[in-house]
N, C-alpha and C positions, 0 to 999 in steps of 0.2 A: 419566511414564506407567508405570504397570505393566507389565513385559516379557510376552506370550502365556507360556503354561506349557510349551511344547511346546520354549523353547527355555531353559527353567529348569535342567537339568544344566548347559548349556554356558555359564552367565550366572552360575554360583553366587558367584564373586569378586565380580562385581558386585553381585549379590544383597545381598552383607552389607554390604558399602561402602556399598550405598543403605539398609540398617535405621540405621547408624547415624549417615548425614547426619538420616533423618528422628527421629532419636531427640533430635540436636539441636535441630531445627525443632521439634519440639512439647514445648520444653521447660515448667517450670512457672512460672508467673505471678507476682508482676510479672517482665517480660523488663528486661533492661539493656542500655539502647542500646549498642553499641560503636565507637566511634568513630577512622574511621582516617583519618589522611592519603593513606595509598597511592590512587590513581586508576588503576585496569586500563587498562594504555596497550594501543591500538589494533596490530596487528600486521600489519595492511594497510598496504603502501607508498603512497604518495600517486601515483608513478605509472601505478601500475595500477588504481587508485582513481577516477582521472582518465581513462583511455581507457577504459575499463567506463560514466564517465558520458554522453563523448562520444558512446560508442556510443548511448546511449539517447536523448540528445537527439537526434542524427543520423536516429534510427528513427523518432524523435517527429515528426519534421519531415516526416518521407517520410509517413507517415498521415496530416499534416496538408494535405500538398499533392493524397494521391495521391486525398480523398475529390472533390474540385474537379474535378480532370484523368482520374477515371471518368466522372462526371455530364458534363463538356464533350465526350468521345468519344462519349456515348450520343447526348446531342444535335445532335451532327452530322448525323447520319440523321434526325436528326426536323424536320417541316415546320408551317408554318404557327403560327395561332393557339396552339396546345398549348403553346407554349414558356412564355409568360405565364404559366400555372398553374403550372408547374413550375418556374421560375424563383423564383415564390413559395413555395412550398413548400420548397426548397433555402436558400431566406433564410431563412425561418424555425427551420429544423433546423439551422442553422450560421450565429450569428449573426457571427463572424469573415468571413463572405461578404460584401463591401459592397454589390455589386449584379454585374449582369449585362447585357450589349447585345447585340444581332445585326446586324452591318454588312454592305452593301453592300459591291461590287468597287470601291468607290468610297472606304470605309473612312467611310460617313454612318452614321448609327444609322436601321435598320429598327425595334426593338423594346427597350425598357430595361426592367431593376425593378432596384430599391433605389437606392443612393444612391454609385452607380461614378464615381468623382473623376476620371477620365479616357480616354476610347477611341483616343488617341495609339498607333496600333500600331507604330507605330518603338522603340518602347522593348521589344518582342519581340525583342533579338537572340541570343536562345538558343534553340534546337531540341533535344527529345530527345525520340524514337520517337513523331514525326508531332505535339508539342504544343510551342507558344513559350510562352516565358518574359522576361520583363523582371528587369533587376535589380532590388534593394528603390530604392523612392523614397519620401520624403518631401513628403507634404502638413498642411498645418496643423498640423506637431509630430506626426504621424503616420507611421507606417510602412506602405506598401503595396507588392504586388509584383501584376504583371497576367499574365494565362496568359491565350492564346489555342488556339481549333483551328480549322483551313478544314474547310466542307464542297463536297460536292464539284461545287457549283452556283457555287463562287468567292463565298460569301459564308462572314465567320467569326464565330465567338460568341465574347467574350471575356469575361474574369468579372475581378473586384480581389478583394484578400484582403488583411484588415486584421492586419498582424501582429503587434500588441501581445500576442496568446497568446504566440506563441514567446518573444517577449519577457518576458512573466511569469513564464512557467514556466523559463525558465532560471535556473541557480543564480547565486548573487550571483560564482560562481567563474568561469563561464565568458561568450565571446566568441563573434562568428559573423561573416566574413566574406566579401562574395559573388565571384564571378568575375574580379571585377577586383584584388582584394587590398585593397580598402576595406572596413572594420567598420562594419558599420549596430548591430548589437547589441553588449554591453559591458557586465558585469556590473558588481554595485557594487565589489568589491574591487579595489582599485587594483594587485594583480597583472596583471589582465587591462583594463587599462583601454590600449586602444590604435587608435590610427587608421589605420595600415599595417601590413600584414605584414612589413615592413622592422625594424618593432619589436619582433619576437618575440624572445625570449629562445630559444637555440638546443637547448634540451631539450625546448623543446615542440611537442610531434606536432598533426596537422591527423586529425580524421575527418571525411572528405568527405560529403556529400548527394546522393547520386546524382542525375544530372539537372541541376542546378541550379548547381554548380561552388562548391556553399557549400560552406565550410570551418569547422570547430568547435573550439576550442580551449578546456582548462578544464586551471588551475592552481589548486591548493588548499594549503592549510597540513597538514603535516606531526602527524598524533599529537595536534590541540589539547586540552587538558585540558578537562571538562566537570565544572560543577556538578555533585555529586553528590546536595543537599538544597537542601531554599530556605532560604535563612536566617532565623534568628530564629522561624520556626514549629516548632510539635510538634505530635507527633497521639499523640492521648491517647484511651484507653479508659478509660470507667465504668460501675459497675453501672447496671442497669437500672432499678432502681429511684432513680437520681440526674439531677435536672432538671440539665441541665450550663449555661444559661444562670445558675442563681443558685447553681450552684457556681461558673464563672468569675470571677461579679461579688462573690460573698464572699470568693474567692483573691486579688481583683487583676489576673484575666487576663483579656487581648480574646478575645473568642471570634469566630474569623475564617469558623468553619463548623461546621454542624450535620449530621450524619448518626446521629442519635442507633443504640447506644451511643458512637459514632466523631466527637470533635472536633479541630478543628486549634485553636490557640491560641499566644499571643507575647504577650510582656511588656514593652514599650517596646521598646529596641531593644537588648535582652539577647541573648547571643550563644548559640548553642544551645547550645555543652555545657553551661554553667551552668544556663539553662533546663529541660534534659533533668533536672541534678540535682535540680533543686528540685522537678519533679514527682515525682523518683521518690523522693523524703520525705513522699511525701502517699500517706494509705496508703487514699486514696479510688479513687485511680489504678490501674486493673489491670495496663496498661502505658503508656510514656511511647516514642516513638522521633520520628527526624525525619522531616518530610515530604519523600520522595527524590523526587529527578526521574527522568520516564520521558522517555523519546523514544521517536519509530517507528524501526524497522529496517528503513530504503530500503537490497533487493537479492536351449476348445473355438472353435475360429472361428465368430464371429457375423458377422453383417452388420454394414459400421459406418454408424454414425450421423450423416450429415453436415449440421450446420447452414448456412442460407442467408445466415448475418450475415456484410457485408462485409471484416471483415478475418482469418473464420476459416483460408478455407485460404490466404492467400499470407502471413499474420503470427502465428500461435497456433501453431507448433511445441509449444507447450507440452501445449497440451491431447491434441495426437496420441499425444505420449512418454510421457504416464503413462496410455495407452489411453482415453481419455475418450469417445473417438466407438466404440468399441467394446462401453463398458459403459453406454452409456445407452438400449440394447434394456431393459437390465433395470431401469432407476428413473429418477425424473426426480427427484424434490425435492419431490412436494405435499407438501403438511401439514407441514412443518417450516420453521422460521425460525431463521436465523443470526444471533447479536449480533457486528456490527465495533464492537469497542471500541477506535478507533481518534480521528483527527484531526474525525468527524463523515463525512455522506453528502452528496454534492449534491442536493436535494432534486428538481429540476428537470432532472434528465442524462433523458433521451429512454431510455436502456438501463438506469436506473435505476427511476426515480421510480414506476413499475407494478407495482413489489415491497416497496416499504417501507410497515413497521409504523410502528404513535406511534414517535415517538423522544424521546430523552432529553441534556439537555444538564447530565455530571454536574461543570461546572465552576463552572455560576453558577445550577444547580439550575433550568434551564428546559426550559422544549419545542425553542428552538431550537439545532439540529443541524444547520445549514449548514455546512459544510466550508470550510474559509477556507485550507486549506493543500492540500490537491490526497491527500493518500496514503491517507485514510480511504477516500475516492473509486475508487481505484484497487483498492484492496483488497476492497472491497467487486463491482465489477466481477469481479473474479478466481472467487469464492467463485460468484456468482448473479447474475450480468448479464440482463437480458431475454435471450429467445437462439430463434432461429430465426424474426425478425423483420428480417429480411434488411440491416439498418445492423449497423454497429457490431461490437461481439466478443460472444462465447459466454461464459457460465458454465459455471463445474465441474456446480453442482447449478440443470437449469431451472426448475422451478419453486417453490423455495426463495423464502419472502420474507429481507428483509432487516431487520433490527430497529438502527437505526444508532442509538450514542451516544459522544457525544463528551467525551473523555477529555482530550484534546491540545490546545493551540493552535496558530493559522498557524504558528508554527516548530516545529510536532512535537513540541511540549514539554508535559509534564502534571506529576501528583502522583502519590506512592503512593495519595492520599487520593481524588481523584479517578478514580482506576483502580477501586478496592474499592468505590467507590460505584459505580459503571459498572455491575460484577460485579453486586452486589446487586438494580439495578432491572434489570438483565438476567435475570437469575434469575426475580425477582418477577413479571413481566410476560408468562413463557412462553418463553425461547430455548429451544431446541433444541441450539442448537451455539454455541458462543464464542467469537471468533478473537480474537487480541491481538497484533497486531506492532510490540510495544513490547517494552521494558524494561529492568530499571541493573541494577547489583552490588551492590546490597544486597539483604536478607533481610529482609522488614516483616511485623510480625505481623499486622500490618491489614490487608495483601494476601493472606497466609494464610487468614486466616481466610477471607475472600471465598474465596477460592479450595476452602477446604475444604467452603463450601456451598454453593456450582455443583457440586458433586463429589458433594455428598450427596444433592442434586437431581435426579441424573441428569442434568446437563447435559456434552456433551462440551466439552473446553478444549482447546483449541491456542493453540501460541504459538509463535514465531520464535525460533530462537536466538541469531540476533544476527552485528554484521556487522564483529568485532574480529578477525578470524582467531585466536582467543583460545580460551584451554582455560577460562576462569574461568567459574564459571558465571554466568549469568542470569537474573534472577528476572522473572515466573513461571515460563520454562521450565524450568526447575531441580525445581521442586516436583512431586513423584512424582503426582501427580494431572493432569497436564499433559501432553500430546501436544508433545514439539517437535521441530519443523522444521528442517533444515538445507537447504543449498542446493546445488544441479548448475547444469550449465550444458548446453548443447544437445548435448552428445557425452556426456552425465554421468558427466561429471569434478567435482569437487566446488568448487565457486566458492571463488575465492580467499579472499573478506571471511568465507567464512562460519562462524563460532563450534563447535568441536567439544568432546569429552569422553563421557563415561559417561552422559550424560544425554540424550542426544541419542536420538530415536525412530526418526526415518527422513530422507528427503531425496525434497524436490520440487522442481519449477523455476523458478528467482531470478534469474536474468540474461535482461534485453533481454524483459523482459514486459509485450505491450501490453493496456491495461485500460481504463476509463471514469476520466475525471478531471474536476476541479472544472470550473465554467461551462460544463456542455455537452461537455468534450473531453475529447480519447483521447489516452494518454502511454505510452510504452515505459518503466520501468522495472526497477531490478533490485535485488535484499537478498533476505535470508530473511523480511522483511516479505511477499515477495510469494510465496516458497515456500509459507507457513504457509496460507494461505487456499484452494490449491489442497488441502490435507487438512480444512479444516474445511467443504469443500464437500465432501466425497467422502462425510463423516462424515455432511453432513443425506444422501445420496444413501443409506446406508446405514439412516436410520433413516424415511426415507418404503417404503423395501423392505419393512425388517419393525422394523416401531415396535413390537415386545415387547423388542429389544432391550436393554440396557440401556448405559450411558456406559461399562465398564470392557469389554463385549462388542464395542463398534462398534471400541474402541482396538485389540482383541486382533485381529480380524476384517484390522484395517486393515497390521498392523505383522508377521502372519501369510503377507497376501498380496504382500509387497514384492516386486521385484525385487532380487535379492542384488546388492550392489557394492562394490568393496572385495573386502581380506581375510576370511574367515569369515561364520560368519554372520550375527556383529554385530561393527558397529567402533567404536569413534569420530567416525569422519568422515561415516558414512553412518547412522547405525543399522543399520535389519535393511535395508535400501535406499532404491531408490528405489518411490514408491507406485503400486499400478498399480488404476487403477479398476475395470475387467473383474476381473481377478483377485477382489478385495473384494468385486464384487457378486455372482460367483460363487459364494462361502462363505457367503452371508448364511444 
């Protein structure tokens, strides 16, 4: 991002530093791939890596419980026939609810819905603040756990809850053990693969689940090296005026995708450097590079503004810290739409699906954009969640649509190639604002490019800087046209994972943030993946304000009005700070 001018004497060192990273980056044509073995090792400990995850499954878990165990307290007080409606309606909205009963002092069923596997209330022998609990059990290769509450007629309502979510959603790293020191859940890695707590390895810490006496354990691998390109592919530029299906087929090359001027292509199973050589002998080629892999990066006084969605004020610290409920007297978000260029949206989340545009799937060039890995989801929740429709979390920007495409696969994994096409039909189709909480260590001039015509568009870009505790840069964040994000935590201090240097714009909040996720549900987590979204919602908040705007004015507007932290006025670790929303829509 362009630094505000205001802090241009004090930035001047960096000023020049940045003419001549960019004087590299738009070098002249054809470019030459360069090829390294070095892989930017991660600078995160795996312990702290690991009780940072814990925490958020732990969080995860308590929203997952705690939406059951409000609805079962409301309906204590309530009598009669009414329960039926509402019982329905709660199945509906949460299909992880298997059903629901109301018993007799007798423990007979007065009233059922859905499909509750058992009203056995002996399996309640946990109590926490007036609600029981069962440990997890086992039906039909199924996991359930039963909550009850008395009302105060001596009759109690109790509900099951089917916990294959938790189960999904956990990493293949970690484990969950309930009350008794027995593991109902067990990730795939056979680090955590255990039956007792007897088996733990003794460096490994427990994060409790309040209530519930479960215990969470996640051990993970150390530093692991990641792909940095897909093998045997390239992504090749040509002139405009060149059909690239019967150039590949008069070169000899597959052509594995079309984004004209932009192909990927592979030659049997030639290894890429050689590959790379032999386009960049072809003097049709503008440029020749590999196709790199991305991943997501998981981690005056007004009146304030408080929304009615259930988990803003006992779980969104986040929104409070960068004044959000402060600064939304002055904008909501019409008329502007954010592209997550991310994993994809769930199309169907209840706090979602009232906000999204077409969407775009730019990995197998289709319409669908179902989210199969959970972080697009989450991301997208962060930025522009439905918000003051009393479930669920708050968005940065309310009335913000959501323009979701999908970049990434279930594992978080995508292309430079697919990114830049992401870019493109985002562009094309009308964003407003960009968010990308992705990105590798390499330098693509196809990414570039994209990036420089979102930029020419007026479109605002954010991006995440990534969650290596690492000074190398990150691309897109890196590229002077890019807003990036760094991460705090709830005292803002600056999150251990999260990626610093010269490039860095500001910092928002990345640890233990709860958001909208795949299939209907809400996930606590944490990276500068989810710092980034909280500024690319601020950015449509600024341009429904005042849409004369322009993309280099929202940046300036945004990184003007920080909160200073840290050293100076700008650091490394923070940028110009942390973002504060009030302030920004002050200046508009």
């Amino acid at each position: 991002m362009k630094k505000p001018a205001i802090w241009g004497i004090a930035l001047a060192a960096l000023a020049i530093a940045g003419m001549i990273f960019t004087s590299q980056v738009e070098q002249s044509q054809p470019h030459t791939a360069v090829f390294d073995s070095h892989q930017p090792k991660s600078r995160v400990h795996s312990t702290s890596k690991d009780r940072l995850m814990a925490e958020d499954l732990a969080k995860t878990t308590t929203l997952f419980i705690s939406s059951l165990s409000g609805q079962l307290e409301k309906w204590a007080n309530t009598q009669g026939e009414s329960l039926t409606d509402d019982f329905q309606q709660e199945l509906n909205e949460h299909p992880y609810i298997s059903g629901f009963s109301v018993l007799d002092e007798k423990g007979s069923p007065l009233l059922a819905a859905g499909t509750i596997s058992t009203i056995d209330t002996s399996l309640l022998i946990h109590q926490d603040n007036g609600m029981h609990y069962s440990n997890p059990y086992n039906k039909n290769g199924n996991t359930f756990m039963l909550m009850g509450k008395d009302k105060d007629d001596g009759q109690r309502i109790i509900g099951e809850i089917d916990l294959s979510f938790i189960q999904s959603y956990l990493a293949k790293t970690a484990a969950i053990a309930d009350s008794s020191g027995t593991f109902f859940v067990n990730g795939s890695d056979p680090n955590v693969q255990f039956s007792s707590v007897d088996e733990l390895p003794d460096e490994l810490e427990a994060q409790a689940v309040p209530g519930l006496g479960w215990n969470i354990y996640v051990k993970s691998e150390d530093n692991v090296a990641i792909q940095s390109f897909h093998e045997n592919q390239a992504v090749v530029k040509l002139p405009p005026q060149i059909n690239g299906n019967e150039w590949a087929q008069t070169k000899g090359y597959e052509l594995l995708a079309d984004n004209h001027p932009y192909y990927i292509v592979k030659n049997g199973n030639k290894a890429l450097q050689p590959l790379i050589e032999d386009l960049q002998q072809d003097e049709t080629v503008l440029f020749a590079e590999p196709n790199y892999a991305f991943s997501n990066q998981v981690r005056t006084v007004e009146k304030k503004v408080e929304p009615n969605d259930e988990y803003f004020k006992p779980y969104q610290w986040n929104l409070k810290q960068i004044h959000a409920d402060e600064g939304w007297n002055f904008a909501n978000g019409t008329d502007t739409t954010i592209a997550i260029i991310d994993t994809g949206v769930d199309p169907n989340h209840p706090d979602l699906k009232g906000k999204l545009t077409e969407g775009y799937n730019a990995i197998d060039d289709s319409s669908d954009y179902k989210d199969t890995n959970g972080h697009g989801s989450h991301v997208a929740g962060i930025a522009a969640a439905v918000t003051n429709n009393i479930d669920g979390v708050a968005g940065v920007s309310w009335q913000s649509k959501i323009m979701p495409i999908k970049v990434l696969d279930e594992n978080g994994e995508g292309s430079s190639y697919s990114v830049a096409r992401g870019i493109y039909w985002a562009v094309d189709h009308g964003a407003d604002v960009i968010n990308m909480s992705l990105g590798d260590y390499y330098h693509s001039d196809l990414l570039y490019e994209a990036i420089q015509y979102a930029d020419k568009h007026d479109v605002v870009i954010v991006s995440a800087s990534g969650n290596d505790n690492s000074e190398e840069p990150m691309y897109p964040a890196v590229y002077p046209e890019v807003i990036t994000v760094a991460a705090v935590d709830q005292d803002r201090n600056r999150s251990f994972f999260s990626n610093f240097g010269g490039h860095v714009d500001l910092a928002a909040p990345g640890e233990n943030i709860p958001s909208t996720y795949k299939d209907n549900q809400y996930a606590v987590l944490s990276g500068t993946s989810m710092a980034s979204p909280h500024v690319a919602g601020l950015a449509a908040l600024l341009r429904s304000a005042n849409p004369d705007l322009n993309n280099d004015q929202i940046g300036d507007i945004i990184l003007g009005a920080c909160d200073q932290l840290g050293d100076g006025d700008y650091n490394v670790y923070y940028g110009y700070g942390e973002m504060n929303v009030q302030a920004s829509l002050n200046q508009k």
